[in-house]
DOFI-336370 format. One record per atom (N, C-alpha, C, O, CB): residue number from 0; atom name; x, y, z. Coordinates in nm, 2 decimals. Glycine has a CB too. Layout:
BEGIN
NODE,num,atome,X,Y,Z
NODE,NUM,CA,X,Y,Z;
...
END
This chain:
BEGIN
NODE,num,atome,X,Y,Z
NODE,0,N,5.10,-1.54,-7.10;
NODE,0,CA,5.17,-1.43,-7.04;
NODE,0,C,5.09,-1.37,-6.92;
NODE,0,O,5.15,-1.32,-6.83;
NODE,0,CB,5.18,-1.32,-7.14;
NODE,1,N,4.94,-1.40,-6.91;
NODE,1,CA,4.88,-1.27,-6.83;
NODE,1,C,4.88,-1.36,-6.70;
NODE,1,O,4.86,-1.32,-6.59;
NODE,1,CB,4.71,-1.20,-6.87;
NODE,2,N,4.92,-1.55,-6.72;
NODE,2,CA,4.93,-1.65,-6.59;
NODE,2,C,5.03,-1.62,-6.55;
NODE,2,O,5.05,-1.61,-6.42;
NODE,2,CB,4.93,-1.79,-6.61;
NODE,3,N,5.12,-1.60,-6.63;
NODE,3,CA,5.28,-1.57,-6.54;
NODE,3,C,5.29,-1.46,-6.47;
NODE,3,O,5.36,-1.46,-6.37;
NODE,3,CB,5.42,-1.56,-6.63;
NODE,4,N,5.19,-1.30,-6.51;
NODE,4,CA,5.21,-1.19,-6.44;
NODE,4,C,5.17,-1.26,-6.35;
NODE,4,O,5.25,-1.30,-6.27;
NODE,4,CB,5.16,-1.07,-6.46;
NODE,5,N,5.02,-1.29,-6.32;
NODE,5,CA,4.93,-1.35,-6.23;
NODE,5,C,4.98,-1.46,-6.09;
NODE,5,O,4.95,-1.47,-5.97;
NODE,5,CB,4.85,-1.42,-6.32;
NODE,6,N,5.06,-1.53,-6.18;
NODE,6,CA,5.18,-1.59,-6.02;
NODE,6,C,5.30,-1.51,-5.96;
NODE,6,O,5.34,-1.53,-5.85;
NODE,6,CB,5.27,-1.73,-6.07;
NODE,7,N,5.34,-1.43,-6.04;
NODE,7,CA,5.45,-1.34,-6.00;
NODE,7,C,5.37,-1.22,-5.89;
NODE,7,O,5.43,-1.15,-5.80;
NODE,7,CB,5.53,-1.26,-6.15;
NODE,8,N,5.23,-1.23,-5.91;
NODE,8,CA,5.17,-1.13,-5.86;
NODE,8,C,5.11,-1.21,-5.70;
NODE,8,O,5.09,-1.15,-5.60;
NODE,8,CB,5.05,-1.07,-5.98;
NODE,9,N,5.10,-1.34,-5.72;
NODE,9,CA,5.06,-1.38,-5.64;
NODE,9,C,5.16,-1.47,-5.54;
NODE,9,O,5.12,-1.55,-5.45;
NODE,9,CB,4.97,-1.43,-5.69;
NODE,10,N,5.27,-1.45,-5.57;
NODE,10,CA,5.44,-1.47,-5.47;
NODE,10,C,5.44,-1.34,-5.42;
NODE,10,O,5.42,-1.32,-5.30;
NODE,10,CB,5.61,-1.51,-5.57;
NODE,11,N,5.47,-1.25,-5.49;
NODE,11,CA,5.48,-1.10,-5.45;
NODE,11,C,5.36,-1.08,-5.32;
NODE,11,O,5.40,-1.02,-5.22;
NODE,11,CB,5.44,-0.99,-5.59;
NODE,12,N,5.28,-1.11,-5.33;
NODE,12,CA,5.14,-1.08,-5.21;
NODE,12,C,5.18,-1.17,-5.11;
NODE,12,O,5.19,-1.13,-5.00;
NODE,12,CB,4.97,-1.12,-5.26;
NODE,13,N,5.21,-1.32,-5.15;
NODE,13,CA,5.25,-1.42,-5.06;
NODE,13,C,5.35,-1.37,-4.98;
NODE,13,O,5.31,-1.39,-4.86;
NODE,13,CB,5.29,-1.54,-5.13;
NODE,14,N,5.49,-1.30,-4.99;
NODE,14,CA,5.58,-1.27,-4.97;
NODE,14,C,5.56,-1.14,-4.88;
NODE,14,O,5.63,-1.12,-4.78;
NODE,14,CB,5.65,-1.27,-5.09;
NODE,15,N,5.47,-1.06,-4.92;
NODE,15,CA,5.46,-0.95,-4.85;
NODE,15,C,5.38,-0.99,-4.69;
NODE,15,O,5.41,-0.96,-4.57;
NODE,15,CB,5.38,-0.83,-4.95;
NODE,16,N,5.26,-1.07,-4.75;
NODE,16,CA,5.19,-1.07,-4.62;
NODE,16,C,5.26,-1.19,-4.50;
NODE,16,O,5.23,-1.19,-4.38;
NODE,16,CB,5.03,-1.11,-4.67;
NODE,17,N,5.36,-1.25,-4.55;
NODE,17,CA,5.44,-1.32,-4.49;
NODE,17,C,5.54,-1.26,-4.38;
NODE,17,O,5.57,-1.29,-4.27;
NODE,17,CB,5.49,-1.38,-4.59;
NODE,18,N,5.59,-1.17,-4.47;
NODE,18,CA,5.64,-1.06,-4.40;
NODE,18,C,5.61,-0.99,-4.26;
NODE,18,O,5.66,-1.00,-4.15;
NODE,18,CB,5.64,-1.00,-4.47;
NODE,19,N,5.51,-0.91,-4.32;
NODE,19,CA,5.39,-0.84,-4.24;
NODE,19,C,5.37,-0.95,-4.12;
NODE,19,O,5.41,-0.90,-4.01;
NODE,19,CB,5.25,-0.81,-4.34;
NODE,20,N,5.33,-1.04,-4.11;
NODE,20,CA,5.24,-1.14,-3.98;
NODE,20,C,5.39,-1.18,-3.91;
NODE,20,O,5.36,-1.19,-3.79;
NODE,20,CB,5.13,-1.33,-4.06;
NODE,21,N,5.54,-1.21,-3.93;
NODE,21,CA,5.62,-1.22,-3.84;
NODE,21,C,5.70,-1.10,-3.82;
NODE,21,O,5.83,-1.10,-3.82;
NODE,21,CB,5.70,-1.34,-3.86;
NODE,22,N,5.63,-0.97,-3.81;
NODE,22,CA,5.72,-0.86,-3.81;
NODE,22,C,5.61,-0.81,-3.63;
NODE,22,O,5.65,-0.77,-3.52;
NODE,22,CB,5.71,-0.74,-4.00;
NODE,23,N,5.50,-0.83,-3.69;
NODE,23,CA,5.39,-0.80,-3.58;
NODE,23,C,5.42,-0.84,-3.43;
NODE,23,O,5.46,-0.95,-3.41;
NODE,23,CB,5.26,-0.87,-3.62;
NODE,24,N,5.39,-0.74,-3.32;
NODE,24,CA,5.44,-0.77,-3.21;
NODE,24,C,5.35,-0.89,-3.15;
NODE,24,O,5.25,-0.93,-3.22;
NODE,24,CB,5.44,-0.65,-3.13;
NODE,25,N,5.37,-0.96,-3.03;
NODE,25,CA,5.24,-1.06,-2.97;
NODE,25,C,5.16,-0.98,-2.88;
NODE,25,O,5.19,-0.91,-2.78;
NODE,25,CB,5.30,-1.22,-2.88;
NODE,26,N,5.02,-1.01,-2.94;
NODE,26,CA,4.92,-0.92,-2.84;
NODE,26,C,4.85,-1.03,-2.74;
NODE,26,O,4.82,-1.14,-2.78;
NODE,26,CB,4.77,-0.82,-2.93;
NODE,27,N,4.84,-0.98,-2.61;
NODE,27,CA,4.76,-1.02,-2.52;
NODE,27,C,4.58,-1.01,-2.51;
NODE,27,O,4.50,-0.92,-2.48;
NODE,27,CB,4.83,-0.96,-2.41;
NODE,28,N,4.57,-1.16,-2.57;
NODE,28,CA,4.40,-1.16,-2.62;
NODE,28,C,4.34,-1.15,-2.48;
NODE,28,O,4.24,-1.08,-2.48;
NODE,28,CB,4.33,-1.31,-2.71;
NODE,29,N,4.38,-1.20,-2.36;
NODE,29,CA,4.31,-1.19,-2.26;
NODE,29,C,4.27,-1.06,-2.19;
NODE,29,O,4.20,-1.05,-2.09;
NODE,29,CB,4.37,-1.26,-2.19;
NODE,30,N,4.31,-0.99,-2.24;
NODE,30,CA,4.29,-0.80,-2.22;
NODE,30,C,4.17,-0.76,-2.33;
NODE,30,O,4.08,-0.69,-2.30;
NODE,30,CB,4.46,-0.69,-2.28;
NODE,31,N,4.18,-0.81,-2.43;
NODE,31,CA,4.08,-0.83,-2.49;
NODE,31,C,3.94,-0.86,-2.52;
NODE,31,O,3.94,-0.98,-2.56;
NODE,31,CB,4.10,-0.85,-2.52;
NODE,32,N,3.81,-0.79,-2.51;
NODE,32,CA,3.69,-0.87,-2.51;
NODE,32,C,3.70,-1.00,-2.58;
NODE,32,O,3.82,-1.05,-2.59;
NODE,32,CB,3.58,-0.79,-2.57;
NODE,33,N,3.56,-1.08,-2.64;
NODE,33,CA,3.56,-1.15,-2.65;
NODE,33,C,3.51,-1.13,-2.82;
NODE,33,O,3.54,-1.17,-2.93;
NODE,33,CB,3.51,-1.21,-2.55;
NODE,34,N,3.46,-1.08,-2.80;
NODE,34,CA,3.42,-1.02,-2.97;
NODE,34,C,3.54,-0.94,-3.06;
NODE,34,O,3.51,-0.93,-3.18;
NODE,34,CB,3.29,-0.89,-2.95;
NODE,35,N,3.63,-0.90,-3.02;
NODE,35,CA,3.74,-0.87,-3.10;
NODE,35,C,3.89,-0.98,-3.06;
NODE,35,O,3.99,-0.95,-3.13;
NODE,35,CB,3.77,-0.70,-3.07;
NODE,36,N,3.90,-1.08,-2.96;
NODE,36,CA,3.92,-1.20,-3.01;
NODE,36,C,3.85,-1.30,-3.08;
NODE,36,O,3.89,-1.42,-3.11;
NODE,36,CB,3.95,-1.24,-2.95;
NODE,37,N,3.77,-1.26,-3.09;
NODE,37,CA,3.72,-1.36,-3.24;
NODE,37,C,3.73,-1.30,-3.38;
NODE,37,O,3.72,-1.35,-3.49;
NODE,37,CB,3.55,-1.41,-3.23;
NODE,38,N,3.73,-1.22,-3.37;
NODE,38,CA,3.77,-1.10,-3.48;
NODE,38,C,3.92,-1.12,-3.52;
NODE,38,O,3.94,-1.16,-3.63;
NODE,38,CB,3.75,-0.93,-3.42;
NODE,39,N,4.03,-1.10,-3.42;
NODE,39,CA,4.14,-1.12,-3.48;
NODE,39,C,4.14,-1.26,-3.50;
NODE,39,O,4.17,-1.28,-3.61;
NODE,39,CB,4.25,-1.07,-3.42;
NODE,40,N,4.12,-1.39,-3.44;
NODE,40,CA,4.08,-1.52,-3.46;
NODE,40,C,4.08,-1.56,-3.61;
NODE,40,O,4.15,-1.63,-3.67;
NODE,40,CB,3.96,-1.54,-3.39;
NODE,41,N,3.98,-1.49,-3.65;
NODE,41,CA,3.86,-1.47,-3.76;
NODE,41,C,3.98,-1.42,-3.90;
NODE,41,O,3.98,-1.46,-4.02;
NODE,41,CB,3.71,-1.31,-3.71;
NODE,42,N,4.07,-1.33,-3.82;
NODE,42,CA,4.18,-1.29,-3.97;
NODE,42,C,4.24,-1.34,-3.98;
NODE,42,O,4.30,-1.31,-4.09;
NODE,42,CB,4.25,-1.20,-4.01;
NODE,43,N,4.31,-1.45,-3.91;
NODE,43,CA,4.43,-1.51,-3.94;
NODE,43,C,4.36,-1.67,-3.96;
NODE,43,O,4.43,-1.77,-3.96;
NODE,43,CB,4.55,-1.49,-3.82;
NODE,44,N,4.23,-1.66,-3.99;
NODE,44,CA,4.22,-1.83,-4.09;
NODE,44,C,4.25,-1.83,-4.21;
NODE,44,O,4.25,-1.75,-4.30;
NODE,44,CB,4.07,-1.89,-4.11;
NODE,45,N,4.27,-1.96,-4.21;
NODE,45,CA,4.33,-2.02,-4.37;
NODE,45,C,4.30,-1.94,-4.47;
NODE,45,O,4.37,-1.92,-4.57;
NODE,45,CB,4.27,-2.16,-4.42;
NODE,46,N,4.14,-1.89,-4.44;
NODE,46,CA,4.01,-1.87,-4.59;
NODE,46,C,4.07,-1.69,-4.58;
NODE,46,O,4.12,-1.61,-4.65;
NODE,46,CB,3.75,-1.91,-4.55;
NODE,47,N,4.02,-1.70,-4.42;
NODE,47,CA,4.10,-1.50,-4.48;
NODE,47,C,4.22,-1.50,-4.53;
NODE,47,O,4.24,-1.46,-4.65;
NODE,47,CB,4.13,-1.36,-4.34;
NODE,48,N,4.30,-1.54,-4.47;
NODE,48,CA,4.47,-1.55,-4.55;
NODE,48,C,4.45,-1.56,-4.68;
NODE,48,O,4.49,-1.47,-4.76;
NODE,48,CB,4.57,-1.68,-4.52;
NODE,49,N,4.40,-1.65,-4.71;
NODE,49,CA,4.34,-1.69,-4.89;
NODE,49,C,4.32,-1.55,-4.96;
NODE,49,O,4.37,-1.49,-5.06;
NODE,49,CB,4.15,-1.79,-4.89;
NODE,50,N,4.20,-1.51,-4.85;
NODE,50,CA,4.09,-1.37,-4.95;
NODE,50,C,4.20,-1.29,-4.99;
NODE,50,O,4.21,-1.24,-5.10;
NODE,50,CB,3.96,-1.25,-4.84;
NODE,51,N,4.29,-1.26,-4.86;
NODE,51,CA,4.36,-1.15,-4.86;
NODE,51,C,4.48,-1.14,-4.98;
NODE,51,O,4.53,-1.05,-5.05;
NODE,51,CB,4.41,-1.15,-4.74;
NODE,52,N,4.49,-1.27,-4.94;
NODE,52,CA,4.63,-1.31,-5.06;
NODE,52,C,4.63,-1.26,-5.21;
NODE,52,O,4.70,-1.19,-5.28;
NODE,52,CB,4.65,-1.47,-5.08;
NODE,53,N,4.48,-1.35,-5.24;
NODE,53,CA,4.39,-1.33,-5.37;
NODE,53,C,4.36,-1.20,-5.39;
NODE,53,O,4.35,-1.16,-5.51;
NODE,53,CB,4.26,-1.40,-5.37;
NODE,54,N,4.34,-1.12,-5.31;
NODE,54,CA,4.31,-0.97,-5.33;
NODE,54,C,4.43,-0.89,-5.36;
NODE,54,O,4.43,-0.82,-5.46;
NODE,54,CB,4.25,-0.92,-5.20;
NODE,55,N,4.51,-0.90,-5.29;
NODE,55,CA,4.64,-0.85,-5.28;
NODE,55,C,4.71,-0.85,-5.46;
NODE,55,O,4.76,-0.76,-5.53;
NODE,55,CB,4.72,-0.95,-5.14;
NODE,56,N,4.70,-0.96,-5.49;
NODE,56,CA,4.76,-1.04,-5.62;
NODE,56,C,4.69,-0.97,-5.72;
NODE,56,O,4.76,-0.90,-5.80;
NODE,56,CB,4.73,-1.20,-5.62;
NODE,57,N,4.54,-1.00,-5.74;
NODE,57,CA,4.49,-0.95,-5.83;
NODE,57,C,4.54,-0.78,-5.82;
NODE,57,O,4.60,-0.73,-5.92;
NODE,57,CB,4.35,-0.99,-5.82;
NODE,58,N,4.51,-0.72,-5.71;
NODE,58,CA,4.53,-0.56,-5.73;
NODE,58,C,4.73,-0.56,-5.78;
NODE,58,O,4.77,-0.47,-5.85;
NODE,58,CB,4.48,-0.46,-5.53;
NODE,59,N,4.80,-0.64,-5.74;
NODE,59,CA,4.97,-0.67,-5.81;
NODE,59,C,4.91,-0.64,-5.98;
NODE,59,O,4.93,-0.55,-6.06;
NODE,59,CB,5.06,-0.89,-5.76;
NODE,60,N,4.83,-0.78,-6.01;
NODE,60,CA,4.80,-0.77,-6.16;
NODE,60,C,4.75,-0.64,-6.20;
NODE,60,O,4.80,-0.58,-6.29;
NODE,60,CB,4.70,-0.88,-6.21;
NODE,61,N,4.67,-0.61,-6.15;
NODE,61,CA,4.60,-0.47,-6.21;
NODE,61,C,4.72,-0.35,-6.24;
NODE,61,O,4.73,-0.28,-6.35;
NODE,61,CB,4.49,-0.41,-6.08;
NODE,62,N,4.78,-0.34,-6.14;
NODE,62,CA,4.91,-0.22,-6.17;
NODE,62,C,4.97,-0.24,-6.23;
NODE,62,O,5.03,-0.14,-6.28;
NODE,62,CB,4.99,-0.17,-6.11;
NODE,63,N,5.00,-0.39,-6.27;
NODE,63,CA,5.13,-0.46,-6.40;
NODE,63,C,5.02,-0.40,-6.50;
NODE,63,O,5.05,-0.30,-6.56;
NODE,63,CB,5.18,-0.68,-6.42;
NODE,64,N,4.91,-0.46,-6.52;
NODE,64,CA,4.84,-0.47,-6.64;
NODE,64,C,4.79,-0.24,-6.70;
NODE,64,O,4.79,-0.18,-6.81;
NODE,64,CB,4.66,-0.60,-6.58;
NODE,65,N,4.77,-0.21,-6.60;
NODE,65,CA,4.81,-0.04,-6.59;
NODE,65,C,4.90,-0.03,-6.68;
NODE,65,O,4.88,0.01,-6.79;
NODE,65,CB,4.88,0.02,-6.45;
NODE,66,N,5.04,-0.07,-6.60;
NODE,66,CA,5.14,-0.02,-6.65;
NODE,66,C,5.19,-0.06,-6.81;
NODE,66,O,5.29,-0.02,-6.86;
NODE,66,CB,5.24,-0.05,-6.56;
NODE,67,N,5.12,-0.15,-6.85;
NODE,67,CA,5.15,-0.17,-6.95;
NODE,67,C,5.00,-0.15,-7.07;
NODE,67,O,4.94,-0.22,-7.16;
NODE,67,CB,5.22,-0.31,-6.92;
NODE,68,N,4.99,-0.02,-7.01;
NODE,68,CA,4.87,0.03,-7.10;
NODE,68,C,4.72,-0.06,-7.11;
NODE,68,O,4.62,-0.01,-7.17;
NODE,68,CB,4.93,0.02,-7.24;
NODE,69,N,4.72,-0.13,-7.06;
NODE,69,CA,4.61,-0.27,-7.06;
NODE,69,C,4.48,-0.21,-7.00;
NODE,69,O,4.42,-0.29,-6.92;
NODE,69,CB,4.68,-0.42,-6.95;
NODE,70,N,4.41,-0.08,-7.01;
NODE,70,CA,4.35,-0.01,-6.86;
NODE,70,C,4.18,-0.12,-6.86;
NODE,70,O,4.09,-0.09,-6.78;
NODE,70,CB,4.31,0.23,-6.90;
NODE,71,N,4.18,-0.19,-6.92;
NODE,71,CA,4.06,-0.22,-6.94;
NODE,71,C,4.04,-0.38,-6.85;
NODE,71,O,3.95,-0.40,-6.77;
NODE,71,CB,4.03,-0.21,-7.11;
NODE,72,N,4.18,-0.50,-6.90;
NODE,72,CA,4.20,-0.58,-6.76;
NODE,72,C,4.27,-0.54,-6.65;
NODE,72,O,4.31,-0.62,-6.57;
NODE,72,CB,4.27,-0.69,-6.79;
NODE,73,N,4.29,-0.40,-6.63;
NODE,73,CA,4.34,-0.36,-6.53;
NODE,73,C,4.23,-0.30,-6.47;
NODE,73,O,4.26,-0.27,-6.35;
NODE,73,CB,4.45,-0.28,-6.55;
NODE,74,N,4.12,-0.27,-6.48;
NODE,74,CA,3.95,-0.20,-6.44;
NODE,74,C,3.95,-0.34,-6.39;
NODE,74,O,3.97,-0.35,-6.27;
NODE,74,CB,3.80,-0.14,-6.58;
NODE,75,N,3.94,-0.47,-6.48;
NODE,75,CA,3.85,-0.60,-6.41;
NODE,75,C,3.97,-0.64,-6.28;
NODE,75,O,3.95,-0.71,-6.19;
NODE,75,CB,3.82,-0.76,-6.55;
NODE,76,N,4.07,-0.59,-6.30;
NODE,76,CA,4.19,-0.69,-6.20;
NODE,76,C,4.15,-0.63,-6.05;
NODE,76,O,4.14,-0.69,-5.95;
NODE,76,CB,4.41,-0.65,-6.25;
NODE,77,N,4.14,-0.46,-6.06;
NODE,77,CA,4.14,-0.39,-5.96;
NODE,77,C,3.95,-0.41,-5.87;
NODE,77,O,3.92,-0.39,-5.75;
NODE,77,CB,4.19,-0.23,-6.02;
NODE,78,N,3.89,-0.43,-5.94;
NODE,78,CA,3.73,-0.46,-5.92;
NODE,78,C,3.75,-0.57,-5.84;
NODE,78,O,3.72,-0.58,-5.72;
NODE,78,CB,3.62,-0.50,-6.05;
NODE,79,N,3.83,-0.68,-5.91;
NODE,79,CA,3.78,-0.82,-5.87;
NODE,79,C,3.84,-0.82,-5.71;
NODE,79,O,3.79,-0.88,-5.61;
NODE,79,CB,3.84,-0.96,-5.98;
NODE,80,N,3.96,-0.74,-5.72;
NODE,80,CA,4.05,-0.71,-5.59;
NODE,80,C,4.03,-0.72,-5.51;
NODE,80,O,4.06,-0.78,-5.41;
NODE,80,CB,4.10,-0.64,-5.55;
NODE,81,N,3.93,-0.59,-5.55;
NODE,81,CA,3.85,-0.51,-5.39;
NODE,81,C,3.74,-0.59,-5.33;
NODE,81,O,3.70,-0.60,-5.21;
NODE,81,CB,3.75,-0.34,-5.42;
NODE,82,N,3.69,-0.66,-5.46;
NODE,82,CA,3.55,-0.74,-5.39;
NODE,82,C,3.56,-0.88,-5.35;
NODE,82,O,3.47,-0.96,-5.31;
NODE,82,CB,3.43,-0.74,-5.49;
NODE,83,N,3.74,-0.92,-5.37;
NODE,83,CA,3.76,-1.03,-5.31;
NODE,83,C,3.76,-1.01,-5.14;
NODE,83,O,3.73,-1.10,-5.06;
NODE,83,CB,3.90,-1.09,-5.37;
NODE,84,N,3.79,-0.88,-5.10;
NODE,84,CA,3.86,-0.87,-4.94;
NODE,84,C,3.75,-0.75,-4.92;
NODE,84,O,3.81,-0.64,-4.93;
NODE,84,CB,4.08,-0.82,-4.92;
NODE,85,N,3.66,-0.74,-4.92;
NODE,85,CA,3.55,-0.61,-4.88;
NODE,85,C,3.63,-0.57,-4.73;
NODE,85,O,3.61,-0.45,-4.72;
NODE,85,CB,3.33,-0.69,-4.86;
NODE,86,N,3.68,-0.60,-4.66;
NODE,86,CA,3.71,-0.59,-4.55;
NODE,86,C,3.80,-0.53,-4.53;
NODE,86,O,3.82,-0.50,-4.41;
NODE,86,CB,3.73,-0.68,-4.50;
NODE,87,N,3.89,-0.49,-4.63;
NODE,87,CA,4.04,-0.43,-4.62;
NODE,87,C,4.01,-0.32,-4.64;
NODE,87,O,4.00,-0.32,-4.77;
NODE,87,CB,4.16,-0.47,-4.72;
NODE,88,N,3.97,-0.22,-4.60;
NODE,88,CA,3.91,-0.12,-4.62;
NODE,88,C,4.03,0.02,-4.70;
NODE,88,O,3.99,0.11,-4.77;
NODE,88,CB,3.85,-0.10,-4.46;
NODE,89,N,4.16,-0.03,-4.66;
NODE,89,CA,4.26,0.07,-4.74;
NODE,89,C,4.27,0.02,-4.90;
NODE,89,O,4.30,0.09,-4.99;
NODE,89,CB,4.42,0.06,-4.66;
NODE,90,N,4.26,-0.13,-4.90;
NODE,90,CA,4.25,-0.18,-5.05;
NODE,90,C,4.13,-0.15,-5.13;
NODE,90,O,4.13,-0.17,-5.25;
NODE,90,CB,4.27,-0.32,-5.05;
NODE,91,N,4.01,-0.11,-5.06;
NODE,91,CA,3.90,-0.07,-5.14;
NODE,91,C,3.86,0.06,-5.16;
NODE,91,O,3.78,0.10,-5.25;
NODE,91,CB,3.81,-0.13,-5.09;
NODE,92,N,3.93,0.13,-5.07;
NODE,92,CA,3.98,0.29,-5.10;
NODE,92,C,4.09,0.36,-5.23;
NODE,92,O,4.08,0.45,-5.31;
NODE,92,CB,4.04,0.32,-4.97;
NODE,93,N,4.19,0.25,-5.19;
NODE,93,CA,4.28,0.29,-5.31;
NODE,93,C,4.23,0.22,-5.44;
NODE,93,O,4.27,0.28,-5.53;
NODE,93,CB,4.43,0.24,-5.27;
NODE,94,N,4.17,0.13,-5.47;
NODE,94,CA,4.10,0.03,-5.58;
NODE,94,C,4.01,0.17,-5.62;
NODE,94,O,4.04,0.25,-5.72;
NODE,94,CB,3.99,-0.15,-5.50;
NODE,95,N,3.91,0.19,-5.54;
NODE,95,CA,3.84,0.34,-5.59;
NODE,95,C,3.93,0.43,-5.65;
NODE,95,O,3.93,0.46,-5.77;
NODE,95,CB,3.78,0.42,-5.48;
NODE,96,N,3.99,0.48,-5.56;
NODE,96,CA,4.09,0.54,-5.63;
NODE,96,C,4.16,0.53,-5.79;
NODE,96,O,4.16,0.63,-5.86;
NODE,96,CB,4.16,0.51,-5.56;
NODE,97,N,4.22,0.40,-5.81;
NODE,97,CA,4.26,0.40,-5.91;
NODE,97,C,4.12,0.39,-6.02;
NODE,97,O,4.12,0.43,-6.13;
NODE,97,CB,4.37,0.30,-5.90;
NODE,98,N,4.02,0.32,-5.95;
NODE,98,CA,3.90,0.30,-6.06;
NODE,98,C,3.87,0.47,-6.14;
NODE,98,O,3.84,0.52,-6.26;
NODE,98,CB,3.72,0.24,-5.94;
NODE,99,N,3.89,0.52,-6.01;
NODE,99,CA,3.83,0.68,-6.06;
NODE,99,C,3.94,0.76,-6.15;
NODE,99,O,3.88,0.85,-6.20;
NODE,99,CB,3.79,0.78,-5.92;
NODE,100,N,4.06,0.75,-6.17;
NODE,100,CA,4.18,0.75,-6.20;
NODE,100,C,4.14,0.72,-6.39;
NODE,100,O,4.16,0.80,-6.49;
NODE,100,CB,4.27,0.61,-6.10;
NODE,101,N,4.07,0.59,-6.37;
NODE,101,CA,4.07,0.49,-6.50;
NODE,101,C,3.89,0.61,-6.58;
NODE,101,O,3.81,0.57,-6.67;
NODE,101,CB,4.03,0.24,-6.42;
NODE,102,N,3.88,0.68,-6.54;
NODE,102,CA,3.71,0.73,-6.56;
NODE,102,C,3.64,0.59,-6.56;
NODE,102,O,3.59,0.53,-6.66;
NODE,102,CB,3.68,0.82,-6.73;
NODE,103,N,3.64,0.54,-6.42;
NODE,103,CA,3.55,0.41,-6.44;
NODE,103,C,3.42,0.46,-6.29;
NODE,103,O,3.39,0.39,-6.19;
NODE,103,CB,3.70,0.21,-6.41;
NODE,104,N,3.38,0.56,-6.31;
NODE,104,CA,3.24,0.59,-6.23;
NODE,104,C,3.17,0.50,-6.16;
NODE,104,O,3.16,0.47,-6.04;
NODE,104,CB,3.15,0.63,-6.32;
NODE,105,N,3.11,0.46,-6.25;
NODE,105,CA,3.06,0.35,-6.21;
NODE,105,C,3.07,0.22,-6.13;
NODE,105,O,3.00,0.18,-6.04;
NODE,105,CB,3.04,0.32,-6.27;
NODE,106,N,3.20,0.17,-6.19;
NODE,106,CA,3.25,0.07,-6.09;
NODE,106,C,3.26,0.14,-5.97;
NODE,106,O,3.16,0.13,-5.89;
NODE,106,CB,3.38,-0.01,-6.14;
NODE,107,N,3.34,0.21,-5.95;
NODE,107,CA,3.43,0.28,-5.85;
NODE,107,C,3.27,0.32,-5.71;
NODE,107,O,3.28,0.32,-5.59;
NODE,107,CB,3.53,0.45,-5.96;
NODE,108,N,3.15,0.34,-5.79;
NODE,108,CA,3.05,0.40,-5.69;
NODE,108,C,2.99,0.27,-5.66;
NODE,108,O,2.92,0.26,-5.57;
NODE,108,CB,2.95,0.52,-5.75;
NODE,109,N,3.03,0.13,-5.76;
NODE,109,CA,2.95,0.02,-5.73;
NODE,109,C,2.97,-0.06,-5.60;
NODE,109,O,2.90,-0.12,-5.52;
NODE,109,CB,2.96,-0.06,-5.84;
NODE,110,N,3.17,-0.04,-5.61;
NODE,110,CA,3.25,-0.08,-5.50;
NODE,110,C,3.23,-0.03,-5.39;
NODE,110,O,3.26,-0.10,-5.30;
NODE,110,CB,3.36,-0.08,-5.51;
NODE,111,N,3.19,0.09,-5.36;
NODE,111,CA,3.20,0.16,-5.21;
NODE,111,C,3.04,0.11,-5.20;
NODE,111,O,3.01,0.11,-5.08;
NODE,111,CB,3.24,0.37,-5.19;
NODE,112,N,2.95,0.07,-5.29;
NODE,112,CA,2.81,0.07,-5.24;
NODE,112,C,2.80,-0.09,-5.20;
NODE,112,O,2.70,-0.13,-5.14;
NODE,112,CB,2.69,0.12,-5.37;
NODE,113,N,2.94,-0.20,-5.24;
NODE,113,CA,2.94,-0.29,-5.17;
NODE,113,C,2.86,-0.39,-5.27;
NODE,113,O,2.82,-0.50,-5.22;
NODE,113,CB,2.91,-0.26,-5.04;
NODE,114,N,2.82,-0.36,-5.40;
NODE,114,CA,2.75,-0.43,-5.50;
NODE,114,C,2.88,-0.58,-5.57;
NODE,114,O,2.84,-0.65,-5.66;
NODE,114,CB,2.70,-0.29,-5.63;
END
């Protein structure tokens, strides 16, 4: 059961961020330094797509697993989330969020300290 949330969670992310990348307007990198074209460069590889995806999914599982009273694989779903994509800075805010939500202190001060 927790594989099937886990792929449903991870089409749902697939689907969203799919969305999101042909909705986006086309930016002109040549206006751009050189260091924040390699930066956006840098987010749309295979491996970030990956992180992001994987992040995205796991935090899907965590709110299924929430919602269905589960608060304790829903602590590990939302941890592992945040620390798949350190970079998403709104997913590691709201991950805190819900950590602190869960009375999970600790984690929640482990994640912003980037442990």
């Amino acid at each position: 059961m927790p594989s099937c949330l886990h792929l449903v969670a991870v089409l749902a992310a697939g689907l969203i961020l799919a969305g999101c990348t042909s909705a986006s307007k086309p930016r002109n990198l040549l206006a751009k330094n050189t260091k924040e074209a390699a930066a956006e460069a840098e987010d749309r590889s295979p491996a970030a797509v990956e992180r992001r995806v994987e992040a995205h999914a796991r935090y899907a599982t965590g709110v299924v697993l929430d919602l269905n009273d589960e608060s304790e694989e829903a602590v590990d779903e939302y941890f592992t989330a945040a620390m798949a994509d350190v970079r998403d800075e709104q997913l590691v805010l709201e991950v805190t969020r819900r950590l602190l939500q869960l009375r999970q202190q600790e984690k929640a001060l482990d994640l912003l300290e980037g442990r």
